[in-house]
C-alpha positions as CSV (number, residue, x, y, z in Angstrom):
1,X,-86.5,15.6,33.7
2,X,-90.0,16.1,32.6
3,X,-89.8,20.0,32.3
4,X,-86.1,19.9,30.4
5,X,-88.1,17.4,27.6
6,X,-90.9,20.1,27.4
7,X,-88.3,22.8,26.9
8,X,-86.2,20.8,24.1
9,X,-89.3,19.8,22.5
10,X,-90.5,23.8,22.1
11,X,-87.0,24.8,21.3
12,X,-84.7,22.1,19.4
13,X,-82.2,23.9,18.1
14,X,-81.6,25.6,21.8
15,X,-81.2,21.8,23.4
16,X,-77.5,22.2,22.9
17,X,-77.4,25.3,24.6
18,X,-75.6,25.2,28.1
19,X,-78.5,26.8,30.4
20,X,-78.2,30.0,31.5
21,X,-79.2,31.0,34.9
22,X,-82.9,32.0,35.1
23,X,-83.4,34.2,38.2
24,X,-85.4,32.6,40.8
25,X,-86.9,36.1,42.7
26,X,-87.7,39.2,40.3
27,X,-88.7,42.6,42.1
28,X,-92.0,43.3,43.0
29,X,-92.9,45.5,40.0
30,X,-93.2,42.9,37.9
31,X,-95.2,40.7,39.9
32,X,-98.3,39.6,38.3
33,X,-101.3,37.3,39.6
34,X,-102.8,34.3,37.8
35,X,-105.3,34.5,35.8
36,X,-108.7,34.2,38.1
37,X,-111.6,36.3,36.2
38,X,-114.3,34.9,34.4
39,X,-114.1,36.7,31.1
40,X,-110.6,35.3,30.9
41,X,-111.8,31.8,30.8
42,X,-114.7,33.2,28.2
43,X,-111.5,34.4,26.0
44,X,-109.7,31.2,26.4
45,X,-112.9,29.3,25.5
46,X,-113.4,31.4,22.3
47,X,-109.9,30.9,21.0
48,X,-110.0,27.3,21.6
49,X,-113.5,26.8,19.5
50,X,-112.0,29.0,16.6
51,X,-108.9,27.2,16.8
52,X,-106.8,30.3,17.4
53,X,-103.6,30.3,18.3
54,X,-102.1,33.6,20.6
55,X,-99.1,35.3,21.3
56,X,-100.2,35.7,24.6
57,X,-100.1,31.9,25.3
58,X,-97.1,30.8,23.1
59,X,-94.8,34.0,24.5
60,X,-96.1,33.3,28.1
61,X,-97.3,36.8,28.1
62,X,-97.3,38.1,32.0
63,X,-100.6,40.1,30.7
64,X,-102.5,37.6,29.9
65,X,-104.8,37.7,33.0
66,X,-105.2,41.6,32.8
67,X,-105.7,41.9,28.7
68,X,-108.1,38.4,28.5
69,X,-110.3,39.4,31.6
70,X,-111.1,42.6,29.3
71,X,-111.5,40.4,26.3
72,X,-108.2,41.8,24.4
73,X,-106.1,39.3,22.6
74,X,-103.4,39.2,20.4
75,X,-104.1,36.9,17.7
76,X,-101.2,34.8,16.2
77,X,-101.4,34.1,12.6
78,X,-99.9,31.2,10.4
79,X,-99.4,28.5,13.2
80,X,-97.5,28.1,16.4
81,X,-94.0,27.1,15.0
82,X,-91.5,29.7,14.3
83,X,-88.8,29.6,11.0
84,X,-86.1,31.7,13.4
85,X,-84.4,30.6,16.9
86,X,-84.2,34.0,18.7
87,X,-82.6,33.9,22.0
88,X,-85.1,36.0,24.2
89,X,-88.2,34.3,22.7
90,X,-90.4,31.1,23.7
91,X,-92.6,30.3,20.7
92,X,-92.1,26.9,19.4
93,X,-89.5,26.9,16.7
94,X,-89.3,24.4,13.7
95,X,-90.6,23.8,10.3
96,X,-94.2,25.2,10.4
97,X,-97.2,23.4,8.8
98,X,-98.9,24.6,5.5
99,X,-101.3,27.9,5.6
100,X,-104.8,27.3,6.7
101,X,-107.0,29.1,4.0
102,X,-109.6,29.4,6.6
103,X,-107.9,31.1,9.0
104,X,-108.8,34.4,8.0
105,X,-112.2,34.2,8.4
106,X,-112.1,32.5,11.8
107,X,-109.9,35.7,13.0
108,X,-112.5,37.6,11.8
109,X,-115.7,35.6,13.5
110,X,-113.2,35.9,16.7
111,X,-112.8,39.3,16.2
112,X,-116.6,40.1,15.9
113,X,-117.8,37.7,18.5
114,X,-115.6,39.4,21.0
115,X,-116.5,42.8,20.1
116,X,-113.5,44.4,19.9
117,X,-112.9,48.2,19.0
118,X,-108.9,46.9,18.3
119,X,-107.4,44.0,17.6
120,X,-103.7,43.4,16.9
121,X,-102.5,40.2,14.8
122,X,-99.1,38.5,15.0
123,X,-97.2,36.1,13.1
124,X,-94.5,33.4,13.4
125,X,-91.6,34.1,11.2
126,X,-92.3,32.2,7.7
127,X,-89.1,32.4,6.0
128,X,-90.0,29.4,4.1
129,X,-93.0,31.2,2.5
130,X,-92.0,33.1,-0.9
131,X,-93.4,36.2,0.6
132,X,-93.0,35.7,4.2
133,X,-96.5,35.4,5.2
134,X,-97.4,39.1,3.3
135,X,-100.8,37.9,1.7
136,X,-102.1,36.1,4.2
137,X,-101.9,39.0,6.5
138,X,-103.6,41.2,3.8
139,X,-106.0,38.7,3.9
140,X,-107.0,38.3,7.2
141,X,-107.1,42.0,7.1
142,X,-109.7,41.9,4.6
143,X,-112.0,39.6,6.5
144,X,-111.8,41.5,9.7
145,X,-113.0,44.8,7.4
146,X,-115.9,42.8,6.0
147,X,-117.1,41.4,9.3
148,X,-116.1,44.0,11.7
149,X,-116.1,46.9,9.9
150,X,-115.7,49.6,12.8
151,X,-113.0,47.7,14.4
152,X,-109.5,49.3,14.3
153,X,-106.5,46.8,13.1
154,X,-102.6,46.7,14.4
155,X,-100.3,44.1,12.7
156,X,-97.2,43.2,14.1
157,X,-94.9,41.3,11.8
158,X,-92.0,39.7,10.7
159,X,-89.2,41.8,8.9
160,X,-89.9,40.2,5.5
161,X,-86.1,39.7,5.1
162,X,-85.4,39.0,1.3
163,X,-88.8,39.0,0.9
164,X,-89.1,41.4,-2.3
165,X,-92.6,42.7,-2.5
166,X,-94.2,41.9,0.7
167,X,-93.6,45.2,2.2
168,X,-95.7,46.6,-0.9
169,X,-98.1,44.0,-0.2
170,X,-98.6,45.1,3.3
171,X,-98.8,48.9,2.8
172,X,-101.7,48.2,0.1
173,X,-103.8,46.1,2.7
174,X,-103.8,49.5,5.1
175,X,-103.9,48.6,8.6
176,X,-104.5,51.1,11.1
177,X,-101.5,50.6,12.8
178,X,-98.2,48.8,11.3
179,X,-95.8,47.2,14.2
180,X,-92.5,45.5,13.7
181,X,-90.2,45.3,16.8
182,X,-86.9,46.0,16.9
183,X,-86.3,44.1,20.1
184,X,-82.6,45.0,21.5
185,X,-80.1,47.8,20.2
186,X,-77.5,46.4,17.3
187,X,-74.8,45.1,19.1
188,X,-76.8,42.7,20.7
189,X,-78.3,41.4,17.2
190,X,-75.9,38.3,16.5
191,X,-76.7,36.7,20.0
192,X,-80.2,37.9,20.2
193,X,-81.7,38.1,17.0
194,X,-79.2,36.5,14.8
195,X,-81.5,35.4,12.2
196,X,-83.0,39.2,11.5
197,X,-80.7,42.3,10.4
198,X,-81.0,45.7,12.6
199,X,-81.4,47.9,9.5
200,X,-83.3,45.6,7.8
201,X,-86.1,45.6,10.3
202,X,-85.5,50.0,10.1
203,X,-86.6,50.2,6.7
204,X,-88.9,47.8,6.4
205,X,-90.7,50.6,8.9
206,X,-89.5,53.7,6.8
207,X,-90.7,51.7,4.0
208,X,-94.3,51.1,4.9
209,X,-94.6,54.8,6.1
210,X,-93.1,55.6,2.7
211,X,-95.5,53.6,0.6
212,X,-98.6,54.5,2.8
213,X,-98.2,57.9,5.2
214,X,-102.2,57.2,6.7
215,X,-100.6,53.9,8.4
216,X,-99.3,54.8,12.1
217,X,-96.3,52.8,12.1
218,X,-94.9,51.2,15.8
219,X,-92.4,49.6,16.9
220,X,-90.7,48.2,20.5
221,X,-87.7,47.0,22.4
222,X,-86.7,45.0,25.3
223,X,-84.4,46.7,27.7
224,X,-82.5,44.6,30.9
225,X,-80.2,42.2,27.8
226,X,-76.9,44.2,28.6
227,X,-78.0,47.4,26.9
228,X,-76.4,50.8,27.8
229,X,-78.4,53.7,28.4
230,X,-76.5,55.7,24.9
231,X,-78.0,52.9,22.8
232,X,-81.3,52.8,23.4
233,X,-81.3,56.5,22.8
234,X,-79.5,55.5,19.5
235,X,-82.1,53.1,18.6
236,X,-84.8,55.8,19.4
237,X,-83.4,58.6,17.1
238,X,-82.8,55.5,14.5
239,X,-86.5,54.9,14.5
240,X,-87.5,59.1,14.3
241,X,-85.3,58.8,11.4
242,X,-87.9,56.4,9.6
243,X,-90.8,58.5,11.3
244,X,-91.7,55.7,13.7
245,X,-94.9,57.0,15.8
246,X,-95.4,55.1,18.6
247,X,-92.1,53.3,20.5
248,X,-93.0,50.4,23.4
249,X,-90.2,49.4,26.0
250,X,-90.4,46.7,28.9
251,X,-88.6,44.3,30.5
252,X,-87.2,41.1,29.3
253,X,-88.4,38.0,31.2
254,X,-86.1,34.8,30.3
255,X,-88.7,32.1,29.4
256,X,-86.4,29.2,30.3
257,X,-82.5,27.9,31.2
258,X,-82.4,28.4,27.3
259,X,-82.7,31.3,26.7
260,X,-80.6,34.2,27.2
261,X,-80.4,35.7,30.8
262,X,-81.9,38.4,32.5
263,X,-78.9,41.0,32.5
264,X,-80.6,43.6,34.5
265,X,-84.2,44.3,36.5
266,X,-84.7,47.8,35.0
267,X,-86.6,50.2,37.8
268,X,-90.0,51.8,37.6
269,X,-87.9,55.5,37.8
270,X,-85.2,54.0,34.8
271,X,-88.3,53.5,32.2
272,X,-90.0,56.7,33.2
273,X,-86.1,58.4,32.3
274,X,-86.8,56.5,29.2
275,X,-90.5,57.4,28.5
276,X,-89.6,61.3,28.9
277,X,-86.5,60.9,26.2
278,X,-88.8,59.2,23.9
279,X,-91.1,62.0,24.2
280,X,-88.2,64.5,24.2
281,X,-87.3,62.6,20.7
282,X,-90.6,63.3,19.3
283,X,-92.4,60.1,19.2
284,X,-96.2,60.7,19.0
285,X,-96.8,58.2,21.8
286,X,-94.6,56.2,24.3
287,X,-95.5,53.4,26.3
288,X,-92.3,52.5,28.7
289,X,-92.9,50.6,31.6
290,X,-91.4,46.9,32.9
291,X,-94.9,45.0,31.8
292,X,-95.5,46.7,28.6
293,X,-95.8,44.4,26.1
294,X,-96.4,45.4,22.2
295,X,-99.6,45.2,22.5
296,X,-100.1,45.6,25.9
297,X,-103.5,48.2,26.3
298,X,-103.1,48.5,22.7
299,X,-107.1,49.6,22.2
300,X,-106.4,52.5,24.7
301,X,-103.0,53.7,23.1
302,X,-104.7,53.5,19.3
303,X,-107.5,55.9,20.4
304,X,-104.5,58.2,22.4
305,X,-102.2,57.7,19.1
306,X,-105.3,58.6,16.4
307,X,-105.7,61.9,18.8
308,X,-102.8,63.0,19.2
309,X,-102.2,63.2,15.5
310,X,-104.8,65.0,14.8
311,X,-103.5,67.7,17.3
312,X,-100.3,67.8,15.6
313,X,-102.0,68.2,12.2
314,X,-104.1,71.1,14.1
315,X,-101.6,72.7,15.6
316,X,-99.2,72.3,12.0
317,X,-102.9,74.0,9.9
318,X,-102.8,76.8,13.2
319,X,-98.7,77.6,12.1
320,X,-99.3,77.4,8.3
């Protein structure tokens, strides 16, 4: 009884839901151990006294363990309550509290403190803000570039949906990298991610590259939600279409009873068949394995990504 309060108490509006069967062994590839290393619990202590909230906590990230004990975290921006009731997601959902003007520069003491070459920031979907959360990204941008000037910055955001202007907004702030998951192929939107729009979240992407061609732009998708093989494919050409760079897949976990099942475990062999399409497609990197996360080794995959532009630009001078 305890556990089903928990859950309705995270996710309201899934309460009604009938539960869906979560499955009680998964294969031994994506096994991962707790969390036991000391640095983790240095992370952990340093989010807590900035008063930081992570994806990697609120999405029950399997990573966690591996990425903290190496002191990378994915900083989650604009609270802990989500405006949207996606199905494969476990982030709290409800009507979010007002911005906190100093969270920006408590990202960016964070973000110094720990060191960190790369860091990638997240966000809740604010559909009740005007711009959808836009400015307060650029600003927490800014203060990372004023007190951690040689650290590299990945967003990953929210599609802006009706949102005129913040797209503009976040091409003129510059990050490094810009990230906006797809998540599932388009048949799958109304049960999966009914409250976002398939092309929508496709040129918000083409958009940003568009407005700003420096910005490596990113997205990812879950696979093992009832996909066929001919769709994902689609959705890869969709996004070499809008001159996506960098494409993530891995394997969707069910967080609880309430949210959508687990349709399929997708094999180590089936992602490498996937990783060598992508590659065949022309993305400038790939990361396809059952635990990769968006920004899972993200620090690693900017400096691979940043090099392997420069040898396409190289070998493009060499042709010219």
């Amino acid at each position: 009884m305890a556990t089903r309060l928990v859950i309705d108490h995270r996710h309201p509006e899934k309460a009604h839901r009938p539960d869906n069967p979560v499955a009680r062994s998964k294969p031994d590839w994506i096994k991962v151990r707790a969390p036991q290393h000391p640095v983790y619990h240095e992370t952990r202590a340093l989010m807590r006294d900035h008063k930081l909230v992570t994806v990697c906590e609120e999405a029950a990230c399997p990573n966690i363990g591996e990425c903290w004990s190496q002191k990378h975290a994915t900083m989650m921006i604009m609270g802990d309550t989500c405006t949207r009731a996606c199905a494969f997601c476990n982030v709290r959902t409800g009507m979010p509290d007002a911005l906190d003007a100093d969270e920006p520069n408590r990202v960016a003491d964070a973000v110094a403190k720990l060191g960190l070459r790369h860091v990638v920031i997240t966000s809740v979907d604010r559909d009740d803000l005007a711009d959808g959360g836009a400015r307060h990204f650029a600003a927490v941008i800014g203060a990372i570039r004023r007190a951690a000037p040689e650290t590299t910055i990945e967003v990953l955001t929210p599609d802006f949906l009706r949102k005129p202007g913040s797209v503009e907004i976040m091409a003129e702030a510059a990050p490094d990298v810009f990230n906006h998951n797809l998540e599932t192929v388009p048949r799958l939107y109304p049960t999966i991610r009914p409250g976002a729009r398939y092309y929508q979240s496709l040129r918000l992407l083409d958009h940003v590259k568009m407005l700003n061609p420096s910005i490596f732009t990113k997205s990812g998708m879950m696979v093992g939600l009832g996909e066929a093989r001919p769709e994902v494919g689609q959705v890869m050409d969709d996004l070499r279409i809008a001159d996506v760079d960098f494409i993530t897949l891995g394997q969707y976990l069910q967080p609880t009873p309430k949210h959508a099942s687990v349709a399929s475990f997708v094999t180590p062999d089936e992602f490498a068949d996937y990783a060598s399409l992508a590659r065949a497609k022309g993305f400038l990197m790939v990361s396809a394995t059952p635990l990769t996360r968006s920004s899972y080794h993200a620090d690693a995959d900017f400096a691979q990504l940043a090099a392997a532009r420069a040898a396409q630009l190289a070998k493009k001078v060499a042709a010219d």
